[in-house]
C-alpha positions as CSV (number, residue, x, y, z in Angstrom):
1,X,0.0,0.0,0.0
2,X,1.6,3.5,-0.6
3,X,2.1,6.3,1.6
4,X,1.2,8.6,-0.6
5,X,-1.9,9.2,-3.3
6,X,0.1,11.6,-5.4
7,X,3.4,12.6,-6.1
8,X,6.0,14.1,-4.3
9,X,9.1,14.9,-4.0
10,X,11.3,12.6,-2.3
11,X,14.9,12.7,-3.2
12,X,17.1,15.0,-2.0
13,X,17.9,17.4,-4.7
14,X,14.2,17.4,-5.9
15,X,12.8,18.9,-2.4
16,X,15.8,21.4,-2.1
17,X,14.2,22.6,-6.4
18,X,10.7,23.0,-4.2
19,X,11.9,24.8,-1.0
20,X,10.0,28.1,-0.8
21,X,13.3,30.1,-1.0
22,X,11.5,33.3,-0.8
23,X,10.3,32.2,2.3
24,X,13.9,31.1,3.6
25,X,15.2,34.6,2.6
26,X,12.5,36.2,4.8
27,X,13.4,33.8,7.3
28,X,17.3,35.2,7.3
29,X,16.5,38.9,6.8
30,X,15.0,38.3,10.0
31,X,17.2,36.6,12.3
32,X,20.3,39.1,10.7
33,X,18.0,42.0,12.2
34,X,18.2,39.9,15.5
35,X,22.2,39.9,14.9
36,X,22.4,43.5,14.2
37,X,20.0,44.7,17.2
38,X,21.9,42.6,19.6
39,X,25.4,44.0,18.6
40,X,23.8,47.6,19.5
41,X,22.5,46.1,22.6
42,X,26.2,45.6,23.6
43,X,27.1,49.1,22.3
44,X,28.8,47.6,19.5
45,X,30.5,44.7,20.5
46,X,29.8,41.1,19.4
47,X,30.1,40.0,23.2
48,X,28.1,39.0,24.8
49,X,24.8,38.7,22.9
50,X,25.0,39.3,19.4
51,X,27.6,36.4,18.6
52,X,26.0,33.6,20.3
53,X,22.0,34.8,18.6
54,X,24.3,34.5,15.5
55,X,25.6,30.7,16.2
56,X,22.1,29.7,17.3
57,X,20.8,31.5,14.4
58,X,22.7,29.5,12.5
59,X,22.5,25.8,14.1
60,X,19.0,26.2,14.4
61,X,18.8,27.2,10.4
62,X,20.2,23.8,9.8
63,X,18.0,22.4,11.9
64,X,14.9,24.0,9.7
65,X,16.5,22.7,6.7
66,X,16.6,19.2,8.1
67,X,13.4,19.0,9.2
68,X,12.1,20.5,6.1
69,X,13.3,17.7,4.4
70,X,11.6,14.9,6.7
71,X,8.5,12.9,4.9
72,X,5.5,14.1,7.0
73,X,4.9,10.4,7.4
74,X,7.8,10.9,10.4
75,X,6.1,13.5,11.8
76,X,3.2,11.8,12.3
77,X,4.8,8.3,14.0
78,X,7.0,11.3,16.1
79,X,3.9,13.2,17.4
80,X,2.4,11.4,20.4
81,X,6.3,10.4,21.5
82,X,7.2,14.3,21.2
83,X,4.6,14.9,23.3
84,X,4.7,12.8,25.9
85,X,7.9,13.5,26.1
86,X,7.9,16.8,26.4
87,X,5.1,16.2,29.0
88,X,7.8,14.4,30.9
89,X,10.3,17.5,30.8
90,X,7.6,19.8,32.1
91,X,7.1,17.6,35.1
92,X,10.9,17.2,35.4
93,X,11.1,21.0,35.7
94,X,8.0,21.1,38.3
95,X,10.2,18.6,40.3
96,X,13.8,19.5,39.5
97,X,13.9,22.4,37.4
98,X,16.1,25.6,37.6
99,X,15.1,28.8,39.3
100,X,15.8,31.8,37.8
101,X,14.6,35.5,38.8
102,X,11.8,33.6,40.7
103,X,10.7,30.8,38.0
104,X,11.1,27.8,38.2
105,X,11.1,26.9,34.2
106,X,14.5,25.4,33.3
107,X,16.5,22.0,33.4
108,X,19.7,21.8,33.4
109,X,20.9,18.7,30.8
110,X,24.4,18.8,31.4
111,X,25.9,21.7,30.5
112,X,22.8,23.0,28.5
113,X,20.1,24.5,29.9
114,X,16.6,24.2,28.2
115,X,12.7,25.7,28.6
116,X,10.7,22.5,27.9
117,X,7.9,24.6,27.8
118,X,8.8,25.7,24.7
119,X,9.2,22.5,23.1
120,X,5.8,21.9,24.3
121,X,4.9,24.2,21.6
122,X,5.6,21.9,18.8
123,X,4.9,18.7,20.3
124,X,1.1,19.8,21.3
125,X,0.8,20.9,17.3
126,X,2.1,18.0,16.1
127,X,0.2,15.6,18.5
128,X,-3.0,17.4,18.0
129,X,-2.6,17.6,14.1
130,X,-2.2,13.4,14.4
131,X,-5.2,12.9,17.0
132,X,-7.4,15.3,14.2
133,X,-6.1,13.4,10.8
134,X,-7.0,10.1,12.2
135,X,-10.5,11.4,13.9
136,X,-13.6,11.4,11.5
137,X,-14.8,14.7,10.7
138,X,-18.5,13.8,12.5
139,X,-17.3,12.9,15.9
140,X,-14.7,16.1,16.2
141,X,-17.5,17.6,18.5
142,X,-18.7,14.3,20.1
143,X,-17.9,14.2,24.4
144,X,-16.1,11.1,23.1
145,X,-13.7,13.2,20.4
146,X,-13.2,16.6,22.5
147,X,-11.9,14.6,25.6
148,X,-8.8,14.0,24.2
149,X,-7.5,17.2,23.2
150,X,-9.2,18.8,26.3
151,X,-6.5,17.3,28.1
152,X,-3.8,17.6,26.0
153,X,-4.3,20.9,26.2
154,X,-5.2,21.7,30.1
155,X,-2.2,19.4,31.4
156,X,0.6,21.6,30.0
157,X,-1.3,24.7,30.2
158,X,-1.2,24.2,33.9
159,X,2.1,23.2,34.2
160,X,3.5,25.7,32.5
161,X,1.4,28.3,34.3
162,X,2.4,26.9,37.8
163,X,6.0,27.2,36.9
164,X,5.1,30.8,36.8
165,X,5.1,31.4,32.8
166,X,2.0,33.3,31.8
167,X,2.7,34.3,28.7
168,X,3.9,30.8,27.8
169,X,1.2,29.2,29.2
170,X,-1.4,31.4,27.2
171,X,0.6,31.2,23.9
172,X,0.3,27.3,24.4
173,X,-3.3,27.2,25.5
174,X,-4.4,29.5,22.6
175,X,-2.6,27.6,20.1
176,X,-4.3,24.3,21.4
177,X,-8.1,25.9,20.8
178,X,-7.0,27.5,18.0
179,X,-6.2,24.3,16.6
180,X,-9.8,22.5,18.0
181,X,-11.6,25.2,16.3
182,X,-10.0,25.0,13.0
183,X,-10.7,20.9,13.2
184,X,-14.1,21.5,12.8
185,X,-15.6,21.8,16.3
186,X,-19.4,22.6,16.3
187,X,-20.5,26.5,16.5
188,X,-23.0,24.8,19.8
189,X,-19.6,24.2,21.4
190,X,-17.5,27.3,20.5
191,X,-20.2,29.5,21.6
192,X,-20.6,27.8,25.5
193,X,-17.2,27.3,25.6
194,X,-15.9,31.1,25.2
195,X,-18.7,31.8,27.8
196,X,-16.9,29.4,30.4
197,X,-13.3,30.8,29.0
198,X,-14.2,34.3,30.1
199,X,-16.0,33.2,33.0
200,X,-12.9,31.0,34.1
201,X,-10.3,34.0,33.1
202,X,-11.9,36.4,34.7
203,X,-11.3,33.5,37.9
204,X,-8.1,33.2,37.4
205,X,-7.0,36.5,36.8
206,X,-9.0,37.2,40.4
207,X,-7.7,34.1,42.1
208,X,-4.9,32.4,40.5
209,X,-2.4,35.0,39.8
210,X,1.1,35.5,41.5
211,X,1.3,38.6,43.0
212,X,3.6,40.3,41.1
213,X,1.7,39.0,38.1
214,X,-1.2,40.9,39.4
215,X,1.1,43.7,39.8
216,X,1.9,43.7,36.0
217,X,-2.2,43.2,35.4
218,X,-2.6,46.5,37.3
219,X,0.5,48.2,35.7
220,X,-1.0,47.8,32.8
221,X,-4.1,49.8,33.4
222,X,-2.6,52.5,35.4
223,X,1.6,52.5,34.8
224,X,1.7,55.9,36.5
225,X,0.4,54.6,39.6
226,X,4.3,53.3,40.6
227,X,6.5,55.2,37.8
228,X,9.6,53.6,39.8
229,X,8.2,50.0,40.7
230,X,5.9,47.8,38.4
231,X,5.4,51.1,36.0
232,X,9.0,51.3,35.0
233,X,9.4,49.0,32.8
234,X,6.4,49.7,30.3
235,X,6.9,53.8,30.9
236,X,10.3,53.1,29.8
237,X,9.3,52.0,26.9
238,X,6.4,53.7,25.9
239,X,9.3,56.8,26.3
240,X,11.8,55.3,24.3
241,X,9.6,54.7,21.3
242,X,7.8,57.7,21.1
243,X,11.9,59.4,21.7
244,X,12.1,57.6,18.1
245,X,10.2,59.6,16.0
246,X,9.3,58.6,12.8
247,X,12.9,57.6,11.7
248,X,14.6,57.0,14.8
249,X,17.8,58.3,16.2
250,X,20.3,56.4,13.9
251,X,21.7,52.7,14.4
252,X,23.2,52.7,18.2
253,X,22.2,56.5,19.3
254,X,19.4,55.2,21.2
255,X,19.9,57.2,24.5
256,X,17.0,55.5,26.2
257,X,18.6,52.2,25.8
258,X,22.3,52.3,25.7
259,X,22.2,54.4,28.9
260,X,20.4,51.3,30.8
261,X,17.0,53.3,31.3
262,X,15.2,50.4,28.9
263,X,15.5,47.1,31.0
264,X,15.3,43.6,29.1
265,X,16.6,45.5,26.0
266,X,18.1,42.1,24.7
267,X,15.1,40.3,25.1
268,X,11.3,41.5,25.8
269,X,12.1,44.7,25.2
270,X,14.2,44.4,21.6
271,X,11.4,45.9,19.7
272,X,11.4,49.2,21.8
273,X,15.3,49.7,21.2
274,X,14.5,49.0,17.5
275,X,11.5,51.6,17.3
276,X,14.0,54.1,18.9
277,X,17.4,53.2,16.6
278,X,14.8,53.6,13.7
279,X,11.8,55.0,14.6
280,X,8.4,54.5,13.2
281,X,9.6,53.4,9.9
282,X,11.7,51.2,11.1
283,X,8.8,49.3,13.2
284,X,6.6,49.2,10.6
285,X,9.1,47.6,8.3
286,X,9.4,44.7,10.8
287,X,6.4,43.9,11.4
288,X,5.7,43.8,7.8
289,X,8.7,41.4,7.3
290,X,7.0,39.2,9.8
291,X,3.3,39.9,8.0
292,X,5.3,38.2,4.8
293,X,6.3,35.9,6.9
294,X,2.9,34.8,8.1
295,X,1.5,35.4,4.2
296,X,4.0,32.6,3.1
297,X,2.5,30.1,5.8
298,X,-1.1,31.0,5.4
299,X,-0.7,29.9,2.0
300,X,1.5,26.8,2.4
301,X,-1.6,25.7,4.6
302,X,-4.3,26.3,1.8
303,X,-2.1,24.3,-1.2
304,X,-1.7,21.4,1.6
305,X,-3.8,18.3,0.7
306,X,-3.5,16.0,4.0
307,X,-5.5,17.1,7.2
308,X,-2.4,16.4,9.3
309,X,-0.3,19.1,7.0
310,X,-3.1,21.8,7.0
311,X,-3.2,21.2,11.1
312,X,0.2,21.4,11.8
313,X,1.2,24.6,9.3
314,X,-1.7,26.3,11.3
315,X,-0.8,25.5,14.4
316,X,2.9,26.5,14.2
317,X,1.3,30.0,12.5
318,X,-1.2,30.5,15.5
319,X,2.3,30.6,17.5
320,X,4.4,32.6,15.5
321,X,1.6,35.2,15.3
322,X,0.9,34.9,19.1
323,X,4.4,36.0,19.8
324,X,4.6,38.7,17.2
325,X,1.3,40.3,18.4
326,X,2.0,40.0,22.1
327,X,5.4,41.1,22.2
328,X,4.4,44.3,19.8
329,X,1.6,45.3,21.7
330,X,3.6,44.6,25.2
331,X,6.1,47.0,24.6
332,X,3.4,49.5,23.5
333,X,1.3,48.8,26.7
334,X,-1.9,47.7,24.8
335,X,-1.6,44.4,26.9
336,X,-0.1,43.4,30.0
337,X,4.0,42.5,30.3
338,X,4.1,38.8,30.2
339,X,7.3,37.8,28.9
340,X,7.0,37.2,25.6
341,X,9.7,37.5,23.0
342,X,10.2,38.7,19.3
343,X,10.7,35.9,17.3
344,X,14.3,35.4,15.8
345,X,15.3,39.0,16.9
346,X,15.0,38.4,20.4
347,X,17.8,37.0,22.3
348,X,16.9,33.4,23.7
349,X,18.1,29.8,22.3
350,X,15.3,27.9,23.2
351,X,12.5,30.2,21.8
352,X,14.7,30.7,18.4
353,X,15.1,26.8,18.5
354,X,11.7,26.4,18.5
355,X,10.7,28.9,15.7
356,X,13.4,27.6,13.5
357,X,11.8,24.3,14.1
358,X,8.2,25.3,13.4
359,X,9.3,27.3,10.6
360,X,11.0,24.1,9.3
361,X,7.6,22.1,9.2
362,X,5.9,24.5,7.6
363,X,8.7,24.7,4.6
364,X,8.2,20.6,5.0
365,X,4.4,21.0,4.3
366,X,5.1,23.2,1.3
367,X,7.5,21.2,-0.5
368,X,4.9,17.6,0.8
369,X,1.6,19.6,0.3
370,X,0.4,16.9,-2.4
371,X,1.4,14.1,-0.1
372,X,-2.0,12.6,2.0
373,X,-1.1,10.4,4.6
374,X,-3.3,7.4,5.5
375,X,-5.4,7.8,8.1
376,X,-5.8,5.4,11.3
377,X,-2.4,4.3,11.1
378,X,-2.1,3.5,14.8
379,X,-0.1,5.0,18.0
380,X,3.6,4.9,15.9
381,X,2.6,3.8,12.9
């Protein structure tokens, strides 16, 4: 029995012919921005950020490559093992994990140290996009179909959010419904269920918040209210953009950042730096890079044939444009500060890991969006 109705391509030199390589070069002209932001970070020196974004850059580009080139077949038999092992990490880190500025969301394997919550990410795309290829359409909104994916979305979602990693947590939970809704779950459902998600934020947010998580909640609707506490961060900000202008002060000029007012400038708080360095044009023209970006995988999902591609190439774009919206708005204090980074220009190796990755299946479904994997092939098969 083949794997595949229809052709594709499956030697070597044939996928590297139908690799979007417009896509790829979007892909680099964004993590060299990352390179260049970083070395103005450091005031123009390579040390101590901008060279190692550059070698992770670069590994994890590889990486992309690679698992572009992996039959989707793979995937599938890897997506309830990725899963539950990354399930495994997460509980690893609730029990052993590293503890860092008052989280606990690191393990330390050897002499790396890695966020499993962001591999959770991928693995909850790729196990969900298997559960919903092999699932018959009718009984996606059945008590019997929904169970499933309930779970496999509410057991990391509280993990990561005990750890404490908000904006993780949400990024992964949205993803996860995201992905329910676009299997086909009834309108009967979506409509009750958003009810009881409102309901049971409004809880949370009331109830099951850290305190200085409800400090950044507050913040966020009144910075002014502590300027020098839980304000600073997002006044800083909001200064050191609107100190940009509409071109910006020039490439490393940026006085708000370079003279340490702007905290997290490295990480959370890149985009501010670049708004300042290059003002209002300069923002824009990211954030239209990254609207390419999310063009590209919009339409790798429509041209894919197989349930499990379509699943997974949304999935992996939910994310991408999760972490693009929130850390934009963040920095511009249109939502709450909740640690979420820019993708490929922030520094971070297990976040640009993880894009690089997800970035790498969808380049996978577009050069395998004729193949159409059987259904029902079992747990590995």
């Amino acid at each position: 029995m083949p794997v595949f109705t229809q052709p594709v391509p499956r030697d070597l030199r044939a996928k590297l012919f139908e690799l979007n390589w417009a896509f790829v070069l979007l892909i680099v002209l964004t993590g060299c921005i990352g390179i260049l932001m970083l070395y103005s970070v450091a005031g123009g020196a390579w040390d101590p950020w901008a060279i190692r974004h550059a070698t992770r850059f670069g590994a994890g580009f590889l990486v992309m490559l690679v698992v572009a080139m992996v039959p989707p077949r793979m995937w599938m038999s890897l997506a309830y093992p990725a899963y539950l092992g990354a399930l495994f990490l997460l509980i690893m880190v609730e029990l052993f994990g590293a503890t860092a500025m008052g989280a606990q969301r690191w393990i330390d394997i050897g002499p790396l140290r890695m966020q499993p919550s962001e591999l959770m990410k991928i693995a909850l795309v790729l196990a969900l996009a298997r559960y919903y290829h092999d699932l018959p359409p009718e009984k996606v909104s059945t008590p019997g179909g929904m169970i499933v994916p309930v779970l496999a979305i509410a057991l990391p979602f509280g993990l990561i959010a005990k750890q404490p990693d908000l904006g993780t947590a949400v990024l992964t939970g949205a993803t996860g419904a995201v992905m329910v809704f676009l299997a086909g779950l009834s309108w009967k459902i979506i409509v009750p269920g958003m009810v009881a998600g409102v309901v049971g934020g409004v809880a949370f947010l009331r109830y099951g918040l850290e305190e200085y998580q409800r400090a950044r909640v507050l913040t966020f609707l009144n910075p002014e209210n502590d300027p020098l506490g839980a304000g600073y961060h997002i006044m800083q900000s909001k200064i050191a953009l609107g100190s940009g202008g509409l071109t910006g002060k020039g490439y490393m000029q940026g006085t708000q950042s370079h003279l340490n007012f702007l905290p997290e400038k490295q990480t959370d708080f890149i985009f501010t730096m670049l708004g300042e360095e290059f003002g209002f044009v300069g923002g824009i023209a990211v954030l239209v890079l990254y609207a390419l970006i999310l063009g590209h995988c919009l339409m790798t999902a429509m041209a894919c044939r197989s349930v499990f591609l379509r699943l997974v190439t949304m999935g992996v774009t939910t994310t991408f444009a999760l972490y693009v919206f929130i850390n934009a708005a963040m920095v511009m204090g249109l939502v709450p500060v909740v640690g979420v980074p820019l993708p490929m220009i922030s520094y971070g190796g297990s976040v640009m890991f993880t894009v690089l990755i997800g970035l790498g299946l969808i380049l996978g479904a577009h050069i395998h969006r004729a193949a159409e994997p059987p259904k029902g092939a079992g747990l590995f098969g």
